[in-house]
N, CA, C and O of each residue as an XYZ file, in Angstrom:
436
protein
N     -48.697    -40.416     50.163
C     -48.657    -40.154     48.774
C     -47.730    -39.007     48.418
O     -46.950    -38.988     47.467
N     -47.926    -38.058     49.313
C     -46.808    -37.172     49.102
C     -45.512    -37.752     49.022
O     -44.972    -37.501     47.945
N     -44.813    -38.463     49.821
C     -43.561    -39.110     49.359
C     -43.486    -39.706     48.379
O     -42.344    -39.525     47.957
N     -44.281    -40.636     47.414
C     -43.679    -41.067     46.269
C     -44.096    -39.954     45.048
O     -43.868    -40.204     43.864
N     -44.645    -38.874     45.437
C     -44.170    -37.591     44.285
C     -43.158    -36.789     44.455
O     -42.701    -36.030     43.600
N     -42.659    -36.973     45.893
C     -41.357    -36.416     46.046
C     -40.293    -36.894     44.963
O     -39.683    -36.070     44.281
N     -40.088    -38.360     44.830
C     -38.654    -38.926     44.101
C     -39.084    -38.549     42.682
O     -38.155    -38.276     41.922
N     -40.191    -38.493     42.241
C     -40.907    -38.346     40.884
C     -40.597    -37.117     40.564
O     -40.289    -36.870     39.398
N     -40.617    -36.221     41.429
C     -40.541    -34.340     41.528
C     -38.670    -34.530     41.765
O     -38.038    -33.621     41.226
N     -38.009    -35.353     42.329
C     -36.827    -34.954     42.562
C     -36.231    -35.575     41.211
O     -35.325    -34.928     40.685
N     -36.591    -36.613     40.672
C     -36.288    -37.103     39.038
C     -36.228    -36.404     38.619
O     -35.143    -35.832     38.513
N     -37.662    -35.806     37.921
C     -38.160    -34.341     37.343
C     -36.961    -33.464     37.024
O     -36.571    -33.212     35.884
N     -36.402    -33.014     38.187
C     -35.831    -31.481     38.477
C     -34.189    -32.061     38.311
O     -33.225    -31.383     37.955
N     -34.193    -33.249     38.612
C     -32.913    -33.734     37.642
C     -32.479    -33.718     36.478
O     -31.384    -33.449     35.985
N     -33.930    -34.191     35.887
C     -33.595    -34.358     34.407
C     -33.111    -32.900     34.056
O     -32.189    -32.302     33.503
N     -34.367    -32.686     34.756
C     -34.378    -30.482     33.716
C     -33.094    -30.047     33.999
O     -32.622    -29.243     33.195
N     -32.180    -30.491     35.262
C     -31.648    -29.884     35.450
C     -30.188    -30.382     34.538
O     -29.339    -29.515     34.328
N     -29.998    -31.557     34.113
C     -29.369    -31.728     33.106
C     -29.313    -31.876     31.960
O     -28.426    -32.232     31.184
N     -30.906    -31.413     31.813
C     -31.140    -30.487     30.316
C     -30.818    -29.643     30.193
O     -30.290    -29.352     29.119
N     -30.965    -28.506     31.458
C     -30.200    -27.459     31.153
C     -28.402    -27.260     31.321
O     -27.760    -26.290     30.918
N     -27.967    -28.228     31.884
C     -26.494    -27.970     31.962
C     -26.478    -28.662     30.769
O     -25.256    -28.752     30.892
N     -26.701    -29.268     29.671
C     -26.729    -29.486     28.306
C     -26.716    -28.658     27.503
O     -25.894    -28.456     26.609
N     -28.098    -27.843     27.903
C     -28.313    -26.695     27.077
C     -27.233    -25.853     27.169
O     -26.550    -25.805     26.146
N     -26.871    -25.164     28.106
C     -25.825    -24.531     28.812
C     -24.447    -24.932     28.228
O     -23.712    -24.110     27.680
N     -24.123    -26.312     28.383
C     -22.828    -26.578     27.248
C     -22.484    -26.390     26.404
O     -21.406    -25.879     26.100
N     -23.717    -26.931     25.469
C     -23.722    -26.813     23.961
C     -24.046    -24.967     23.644
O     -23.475    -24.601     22.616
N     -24.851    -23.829     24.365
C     -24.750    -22.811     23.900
C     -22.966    -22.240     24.019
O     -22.525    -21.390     23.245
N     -22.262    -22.780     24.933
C     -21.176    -22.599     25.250
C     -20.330    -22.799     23.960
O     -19.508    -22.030     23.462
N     -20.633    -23.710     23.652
C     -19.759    -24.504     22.312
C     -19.643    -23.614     21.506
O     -18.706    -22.959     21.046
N     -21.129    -23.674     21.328
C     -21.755    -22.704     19.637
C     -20.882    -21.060     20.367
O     -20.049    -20.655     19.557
N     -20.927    -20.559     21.088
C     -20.563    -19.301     21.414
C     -18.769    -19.128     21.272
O     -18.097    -18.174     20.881
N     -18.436    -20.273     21.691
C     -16.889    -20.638     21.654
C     -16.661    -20.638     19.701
O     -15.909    -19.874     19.095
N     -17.471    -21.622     19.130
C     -17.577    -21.716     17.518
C     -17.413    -20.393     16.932
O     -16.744    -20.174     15.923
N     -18.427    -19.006     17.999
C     -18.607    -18.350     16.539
C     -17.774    -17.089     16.955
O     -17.785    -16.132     16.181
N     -16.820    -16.990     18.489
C     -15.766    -16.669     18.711
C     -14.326    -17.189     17.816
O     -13.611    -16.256     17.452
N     -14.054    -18.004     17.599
C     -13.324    -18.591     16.834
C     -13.848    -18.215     15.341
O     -13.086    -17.390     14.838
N     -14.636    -18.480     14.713
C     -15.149    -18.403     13.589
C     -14.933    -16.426     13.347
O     -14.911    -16.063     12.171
N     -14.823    -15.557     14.202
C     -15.173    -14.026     13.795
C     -13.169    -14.000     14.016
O     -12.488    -13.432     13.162
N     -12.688    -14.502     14.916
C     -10.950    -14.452     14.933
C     -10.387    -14.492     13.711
O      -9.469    -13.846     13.206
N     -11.370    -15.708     13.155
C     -10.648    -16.488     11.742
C     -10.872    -15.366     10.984
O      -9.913    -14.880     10.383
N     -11.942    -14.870     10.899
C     -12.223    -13.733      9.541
C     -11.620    -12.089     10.089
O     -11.580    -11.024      9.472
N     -11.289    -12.364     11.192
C     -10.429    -10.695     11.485
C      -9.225    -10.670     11.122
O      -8.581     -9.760     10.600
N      -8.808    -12.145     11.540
C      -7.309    -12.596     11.022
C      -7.005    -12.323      9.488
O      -6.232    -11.616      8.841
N      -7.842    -13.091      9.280
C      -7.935    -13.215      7.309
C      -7.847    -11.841      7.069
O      -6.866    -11.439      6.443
N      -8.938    -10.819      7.564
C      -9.123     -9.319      6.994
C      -8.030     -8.372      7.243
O      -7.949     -7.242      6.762
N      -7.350     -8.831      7.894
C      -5.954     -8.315      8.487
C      -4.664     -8.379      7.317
O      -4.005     -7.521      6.731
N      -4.692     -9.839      7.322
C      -3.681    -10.085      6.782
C      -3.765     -9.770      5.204
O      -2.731     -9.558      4.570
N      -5.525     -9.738      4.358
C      -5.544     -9.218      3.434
C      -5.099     -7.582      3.465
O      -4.380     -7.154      2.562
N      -5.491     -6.836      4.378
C      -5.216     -5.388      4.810
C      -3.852     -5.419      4.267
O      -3.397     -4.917      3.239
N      -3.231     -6.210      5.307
C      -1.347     -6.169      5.170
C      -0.705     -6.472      4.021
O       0.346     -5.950      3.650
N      -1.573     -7.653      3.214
C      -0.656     -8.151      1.894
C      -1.356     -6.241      0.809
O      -0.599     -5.655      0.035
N      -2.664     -5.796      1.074
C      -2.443     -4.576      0.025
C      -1.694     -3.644      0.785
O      -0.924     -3.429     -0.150
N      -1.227     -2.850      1.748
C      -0.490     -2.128      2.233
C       0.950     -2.345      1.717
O       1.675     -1.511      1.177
N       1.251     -3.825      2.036
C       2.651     -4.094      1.095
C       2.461     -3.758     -0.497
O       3.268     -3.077     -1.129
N       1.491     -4.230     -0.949
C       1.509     -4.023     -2.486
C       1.491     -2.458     -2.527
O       2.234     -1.944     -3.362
N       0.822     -1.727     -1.823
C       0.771     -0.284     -2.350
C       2.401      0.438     -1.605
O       3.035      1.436     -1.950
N       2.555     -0.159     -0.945
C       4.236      0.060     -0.641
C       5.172      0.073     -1.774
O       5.988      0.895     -2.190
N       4.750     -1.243     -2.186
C       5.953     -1.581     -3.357
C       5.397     -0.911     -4.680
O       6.054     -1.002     -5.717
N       4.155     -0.219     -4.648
C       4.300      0.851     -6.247
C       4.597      2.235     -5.513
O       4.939      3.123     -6.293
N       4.550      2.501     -4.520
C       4.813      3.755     -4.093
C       6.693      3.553     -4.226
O       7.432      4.270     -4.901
N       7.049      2.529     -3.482
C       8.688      2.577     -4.017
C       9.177      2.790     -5.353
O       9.904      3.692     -5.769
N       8.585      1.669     -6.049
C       8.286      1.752     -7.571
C       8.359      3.441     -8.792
O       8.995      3.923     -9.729
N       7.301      3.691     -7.948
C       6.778      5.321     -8.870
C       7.953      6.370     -8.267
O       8.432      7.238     -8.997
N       8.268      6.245     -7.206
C       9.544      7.028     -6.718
C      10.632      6.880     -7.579
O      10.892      7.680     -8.478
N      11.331      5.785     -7.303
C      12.202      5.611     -8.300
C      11.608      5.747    -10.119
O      12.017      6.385    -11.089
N      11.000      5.232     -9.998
C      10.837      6.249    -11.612
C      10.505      7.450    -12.075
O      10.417      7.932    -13.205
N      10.241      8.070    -10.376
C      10.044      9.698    -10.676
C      11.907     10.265    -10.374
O      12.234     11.407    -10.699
N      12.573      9.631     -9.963
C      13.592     10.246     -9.267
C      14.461      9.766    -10.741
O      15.288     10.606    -11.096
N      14.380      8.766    -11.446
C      15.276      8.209    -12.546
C      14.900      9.388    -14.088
O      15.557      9.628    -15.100
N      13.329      9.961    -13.515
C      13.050     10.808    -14.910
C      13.226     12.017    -14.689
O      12.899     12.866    -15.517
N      13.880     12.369    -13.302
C      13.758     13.399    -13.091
C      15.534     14.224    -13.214
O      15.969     15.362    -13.393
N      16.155     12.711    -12.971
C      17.848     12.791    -13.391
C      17.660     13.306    -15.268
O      17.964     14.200    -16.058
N      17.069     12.224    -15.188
C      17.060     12.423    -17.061
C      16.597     13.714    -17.499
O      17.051     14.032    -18.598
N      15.829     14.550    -16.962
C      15.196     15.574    -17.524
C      16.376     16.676    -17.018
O      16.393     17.832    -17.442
N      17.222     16.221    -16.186
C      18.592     17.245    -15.500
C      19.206     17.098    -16.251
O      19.784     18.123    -16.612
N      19.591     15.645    -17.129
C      20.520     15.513    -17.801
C      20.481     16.566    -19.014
O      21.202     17.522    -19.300
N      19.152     15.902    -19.711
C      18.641     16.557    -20.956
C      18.827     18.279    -20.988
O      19.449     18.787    -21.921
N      18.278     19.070    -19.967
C      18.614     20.161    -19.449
C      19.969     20.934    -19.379
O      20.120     22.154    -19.441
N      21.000     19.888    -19.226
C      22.276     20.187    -18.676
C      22.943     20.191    -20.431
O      23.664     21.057    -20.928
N      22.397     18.888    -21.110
C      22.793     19.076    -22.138
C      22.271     20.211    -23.566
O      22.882     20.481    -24.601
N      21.220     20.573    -23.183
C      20.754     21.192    -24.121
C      21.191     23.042    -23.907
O      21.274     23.842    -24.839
N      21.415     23.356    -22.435
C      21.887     24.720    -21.895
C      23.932     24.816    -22.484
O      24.716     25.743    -22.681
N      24.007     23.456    -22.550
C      25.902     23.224    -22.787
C      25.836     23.253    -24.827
O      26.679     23.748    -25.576
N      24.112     22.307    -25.332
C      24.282     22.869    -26.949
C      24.526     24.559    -26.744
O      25.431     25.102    -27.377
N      23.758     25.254    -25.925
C      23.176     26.624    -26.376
C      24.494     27.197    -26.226
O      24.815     28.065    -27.037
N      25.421     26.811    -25.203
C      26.217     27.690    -25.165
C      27.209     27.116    -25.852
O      28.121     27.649    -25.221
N      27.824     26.374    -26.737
C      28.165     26.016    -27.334
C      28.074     26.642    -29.029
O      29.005     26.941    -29.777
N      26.669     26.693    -29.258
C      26.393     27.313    -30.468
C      26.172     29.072    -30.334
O      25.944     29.833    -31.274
N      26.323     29.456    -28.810
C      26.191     31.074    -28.722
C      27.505     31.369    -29.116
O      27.608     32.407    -29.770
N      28.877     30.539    -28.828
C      30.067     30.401    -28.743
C      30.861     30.481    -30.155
O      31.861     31.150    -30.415
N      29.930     29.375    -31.210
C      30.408     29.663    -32.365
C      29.869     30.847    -33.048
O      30.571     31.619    -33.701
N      28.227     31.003    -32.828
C      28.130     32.637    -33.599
C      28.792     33.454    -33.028
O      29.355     34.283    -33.743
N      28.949     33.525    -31.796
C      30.037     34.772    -31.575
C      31.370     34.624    -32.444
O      31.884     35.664    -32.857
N      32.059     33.187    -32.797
C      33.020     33.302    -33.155
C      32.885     33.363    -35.215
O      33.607     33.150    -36.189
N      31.993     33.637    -35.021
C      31.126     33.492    -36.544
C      31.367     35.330    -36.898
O      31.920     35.958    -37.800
N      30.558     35.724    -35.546
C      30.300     36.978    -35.993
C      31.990     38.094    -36.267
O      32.350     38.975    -37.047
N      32.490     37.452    -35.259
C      33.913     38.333    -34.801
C      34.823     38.004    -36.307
O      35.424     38.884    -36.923
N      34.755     36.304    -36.786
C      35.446     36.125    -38.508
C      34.668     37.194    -39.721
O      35.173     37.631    -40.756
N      33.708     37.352    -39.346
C      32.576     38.310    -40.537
C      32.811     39.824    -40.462
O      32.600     40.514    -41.459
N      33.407     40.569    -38.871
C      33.583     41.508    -39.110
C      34.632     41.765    -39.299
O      34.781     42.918    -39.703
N      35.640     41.107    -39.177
C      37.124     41.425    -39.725
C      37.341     40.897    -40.815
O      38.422     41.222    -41.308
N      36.558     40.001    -41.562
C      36.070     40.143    -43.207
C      35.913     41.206    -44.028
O      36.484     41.502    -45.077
N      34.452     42.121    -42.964
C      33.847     43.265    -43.010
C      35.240     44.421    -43.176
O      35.442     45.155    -44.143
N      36.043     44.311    -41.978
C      36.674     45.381    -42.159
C      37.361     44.874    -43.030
O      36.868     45.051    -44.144
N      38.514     44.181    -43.031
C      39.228     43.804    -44.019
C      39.079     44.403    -45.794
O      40.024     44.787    -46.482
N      37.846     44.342    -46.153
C      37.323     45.257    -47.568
C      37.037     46.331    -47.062
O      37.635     47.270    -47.587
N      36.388     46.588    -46.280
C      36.368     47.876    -45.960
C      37.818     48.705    -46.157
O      37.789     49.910    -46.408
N      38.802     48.141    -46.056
C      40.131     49.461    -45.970
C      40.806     49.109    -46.962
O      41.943     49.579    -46.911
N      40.561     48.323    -48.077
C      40.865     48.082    -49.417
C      40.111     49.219    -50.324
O      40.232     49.211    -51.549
């Protein structure tokens, strides 16, 4: 009797045993799935990372050049308003120098 529970016991330990190389596959799969599945979303989080890094690139280029374009302009404005001053220091001086030889002028009459 012991021998025909042997093949019954060696069935047995077959089956289980390719239940578990089943089991064993398929956890493989699912583990392979959710390897792949965390790539996909590092990838994605990456490349969102990279597309705002570019965007904050391109207003940082952006704000440069419009700090460097307002900053000409405010040289300009500067350059021109120091060239009014001396310009109009230029005519009162030449204002003042016609007024006193006006001045003298009656004066020695």
């Amino acid at each position: 009797m012991a021998s025909e529970s042997e093949p019954n016991e060696l069935y047995g330990l077959q089956t289980e045993n390719r239940h578990l190389k089943e089991m064993v596959g398929a956890l493989r799969d699912e583990m392979e799935k959710m390897r792949i599945g965390e790539q996909e979303r590092l990838q994605k989080a990456l490349a969102a990372a990279n597309d705002e890094v570019g965007q904050l690139k391109n207003i940082i280029f952006a704000l440069r050049d419009e700090l460097e374009r307002r900053k000409i302009e405010s040289e300009e404005r500067c350059h021109a308003i120091e060239h009014a001053a001396r310009d109009e220091a230029k005519q009162l001086q030449e204002m003042i120098r016609t007024l006193r030889e006006k001045l003298e002028g009656h004066e020695k009459r």
